[in-house]
N, C-alpha and C positions, 0 to 999 in steps of 0.2 A: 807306960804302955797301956794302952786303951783297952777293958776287960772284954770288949764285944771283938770276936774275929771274923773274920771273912773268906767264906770258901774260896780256893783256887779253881778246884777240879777234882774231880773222882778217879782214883787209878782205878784200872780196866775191873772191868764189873761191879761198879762201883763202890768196893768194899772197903776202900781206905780211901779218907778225906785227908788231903794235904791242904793244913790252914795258913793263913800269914797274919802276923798280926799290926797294924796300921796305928801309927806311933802320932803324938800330939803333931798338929801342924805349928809352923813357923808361923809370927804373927803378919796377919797381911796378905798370906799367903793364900792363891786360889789353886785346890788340888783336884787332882785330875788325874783316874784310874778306870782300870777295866779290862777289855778285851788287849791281851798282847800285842794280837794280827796290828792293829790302829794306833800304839801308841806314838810310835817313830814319827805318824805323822801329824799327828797332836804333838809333839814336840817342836816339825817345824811353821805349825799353824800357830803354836804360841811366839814365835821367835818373830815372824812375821809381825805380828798383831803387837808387841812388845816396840819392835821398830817404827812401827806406824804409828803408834802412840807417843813415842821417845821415852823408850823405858829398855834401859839397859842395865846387862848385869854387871856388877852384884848387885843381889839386891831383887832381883827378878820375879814378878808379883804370880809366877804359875810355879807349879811342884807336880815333875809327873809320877809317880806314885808306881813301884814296879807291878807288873799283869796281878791284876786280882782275880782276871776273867770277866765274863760278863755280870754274869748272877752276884757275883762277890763285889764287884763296882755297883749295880743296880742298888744292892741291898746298904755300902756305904756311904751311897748318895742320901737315900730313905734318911737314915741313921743321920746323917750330916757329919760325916766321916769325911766325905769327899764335896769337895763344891760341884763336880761335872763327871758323869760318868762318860765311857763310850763302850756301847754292847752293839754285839754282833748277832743281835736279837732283838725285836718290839718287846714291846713293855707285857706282862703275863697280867690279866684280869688284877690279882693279889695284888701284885706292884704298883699298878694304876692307883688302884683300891687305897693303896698305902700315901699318896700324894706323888709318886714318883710321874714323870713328865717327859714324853720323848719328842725330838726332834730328827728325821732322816737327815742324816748330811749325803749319802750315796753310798756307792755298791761299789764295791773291789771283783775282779773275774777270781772265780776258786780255780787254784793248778794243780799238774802234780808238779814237781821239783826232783831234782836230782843231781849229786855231785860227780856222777859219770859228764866226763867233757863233751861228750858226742851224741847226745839221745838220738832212738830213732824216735820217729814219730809211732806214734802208739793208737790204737782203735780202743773200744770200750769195753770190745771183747778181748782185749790182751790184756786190758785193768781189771776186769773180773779173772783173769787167770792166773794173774798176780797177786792179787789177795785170795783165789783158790788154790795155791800154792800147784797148779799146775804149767805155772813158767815161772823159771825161776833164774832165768839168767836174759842180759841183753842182748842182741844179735851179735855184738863181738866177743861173747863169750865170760863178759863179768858179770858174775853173781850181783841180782836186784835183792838189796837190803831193802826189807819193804819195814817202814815205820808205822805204827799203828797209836790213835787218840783213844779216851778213852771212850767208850760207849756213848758216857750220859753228855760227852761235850756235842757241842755242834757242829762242826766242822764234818764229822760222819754223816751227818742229816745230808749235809748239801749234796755228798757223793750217792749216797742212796736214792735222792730225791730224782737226781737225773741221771741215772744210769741201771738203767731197769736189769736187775738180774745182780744188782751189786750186794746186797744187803745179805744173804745166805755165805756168798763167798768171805766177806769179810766179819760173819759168824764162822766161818772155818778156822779164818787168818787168827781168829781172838785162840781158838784152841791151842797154837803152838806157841810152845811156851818160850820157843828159841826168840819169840819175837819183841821189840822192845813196846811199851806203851809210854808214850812222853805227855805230861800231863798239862801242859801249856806251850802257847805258839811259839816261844823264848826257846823252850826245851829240844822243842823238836825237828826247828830247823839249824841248831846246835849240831844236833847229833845224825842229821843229816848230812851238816859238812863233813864231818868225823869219817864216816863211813863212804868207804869206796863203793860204788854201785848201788848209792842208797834210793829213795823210793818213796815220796810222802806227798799229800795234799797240803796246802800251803795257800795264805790268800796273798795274791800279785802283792797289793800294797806293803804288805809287810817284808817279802822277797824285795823291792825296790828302796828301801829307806835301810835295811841293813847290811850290812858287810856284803860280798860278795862271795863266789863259792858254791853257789847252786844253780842248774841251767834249768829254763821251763823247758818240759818235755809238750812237745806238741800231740794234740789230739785230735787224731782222724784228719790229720795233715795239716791243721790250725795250730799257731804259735798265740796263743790267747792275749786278746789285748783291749782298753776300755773301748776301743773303737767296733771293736764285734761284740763288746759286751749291748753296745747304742743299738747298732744295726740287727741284734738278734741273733746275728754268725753263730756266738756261742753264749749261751744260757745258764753256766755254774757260775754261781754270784755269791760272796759274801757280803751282808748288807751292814753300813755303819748306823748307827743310831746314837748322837749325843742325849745324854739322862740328866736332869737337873730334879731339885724334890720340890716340896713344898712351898719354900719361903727360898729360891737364889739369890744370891748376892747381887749386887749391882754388876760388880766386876765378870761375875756368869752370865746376866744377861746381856752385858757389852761384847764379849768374846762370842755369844751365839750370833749376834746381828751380825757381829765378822764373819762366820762361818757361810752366811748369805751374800756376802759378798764376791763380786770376778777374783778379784784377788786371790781371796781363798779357793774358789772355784778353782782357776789356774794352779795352783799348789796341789791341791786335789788332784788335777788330774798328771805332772808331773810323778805324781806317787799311783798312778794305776787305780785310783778310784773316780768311777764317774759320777759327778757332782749333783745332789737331788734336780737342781733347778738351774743347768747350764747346759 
């Protein structure tokens, strides 16, 4: 086991770090970690890229490495921990600083999600009253399990960013202690299936490449999709960003020119991300 570890994520007010720690690679192997929300489909963008090369497994020359989060892949890549990161974040001054290297692949529409079968459609003033814990049930009367990130992750940014008035309530929501805080994208749309009448922001892409069990709840009468994401319709975006560091491998920068490709384009946007340059 490799001495240097790598943050996940901060539980809620960031007073406890959950690490993991990122074990020797397999010889040969190009690995590839990060952001949760993306990995499902860096899985089937290697599987693709694997085919079109004729490269089958076993033996398969990618390893996706479970969610380190953004910062926690950014920082393995630096390190050369990891061949390729993907953050749901551009590169911070430091990390440039450090040799770290991004590429946009495109944007996923941010949702909320919910294991109630029927949502209604929702306004933005019913989502600040549901993190103001002043509605606290659905129109057919099932208790809204609302799930909460931690603070310092990102995914909160995006909700605050575009939902003016959200940021105080979901400072209230942090006060009740009844409520859960899931500290990766893995975690949290888990424990959203679990729960009856549950309640969480979520990026499309990653809702579409996993299991099923959670319905997008539409906002202000919009079922959100990459094609309102194009058009402007609707504006919550989570953004992909591939990380490579200093010196990449051959094998990284063969898999980036794929990622420029229709191909991959096409896969992109079968998984709800729209594609930088398609």
């Amino acid at each position: 086991m490799l001495k240097r570890r790598y943050v996940l994520a901060l539980a809620a007010g960031g007073a406890v770090a959950l690490r993991v720690g990122i074990g020797p690679a397999a010889a040969g192997r190009t690995r590839i970690g990060g952001t949760g929300a993306a990995l499902g489909l860096m899985k089937r963008l290697c599987d693709v890229f694997c085919d079109a090369n004729e490269v089958r497994a076993p033996g398969t020359p990618f390893e996706i490495v479970p969610a380190t989060g953004s910062a926690g892949g950014i920082a393995a890549v630096i390190d050369g921990v990891l061949d390729l990161g993907v953050s749901g974040r551009p590169l911070s001054a430091q990390e440039a600083a450090r040799g770290a290297r991004e590429m946009f692949m495109g944007a996923t529409p941010f949702v909320f999600a919910t294991s109630h079968p029927n949502p209604e459609s929702l306004t933005r003033a019913d989502v600040i009253a549901i993190y103001a814990g002043t509605r606290r049930i659905w129109a057919d009367g099932t208790p809204i399990k609302l799930i909460l990130r931690p603070r310092s992750d990102g995914d909160p940014l995006i909700l605050i960013r575009h939902i003016e008035g959200l940021e105080p309530a979901m400072e209230a929501a942090r006060r009740r202690a009844e409520l859960p805080v899931m500290a990766t994208d893995q975690r949290n749309t888990q424990l959203a299936r679990q729960l009856p009448g549950s309640f969480v922001g979520a990026a499309l892409a990653q809702l579409l490449v996993e299991e099923g069990g959670l319905q997008i709840v539409p906002l202000d009468g919009l079922v959100p999709g990459i094609d309102h994401l194009a058009s402007g319709a609707y504006v919550m975006a989570k953004p992909f960003y591939c990380i490579t560091g200093p010196r990449p491998s051959s094998a990284a920068v063969d898999f980036l020119a794929f990622l420029r490709s229709d191909e991959a384009g096409r896969i992109m946007r079968s998984t709800g991300v729209l594609p930088a340059a398609h």
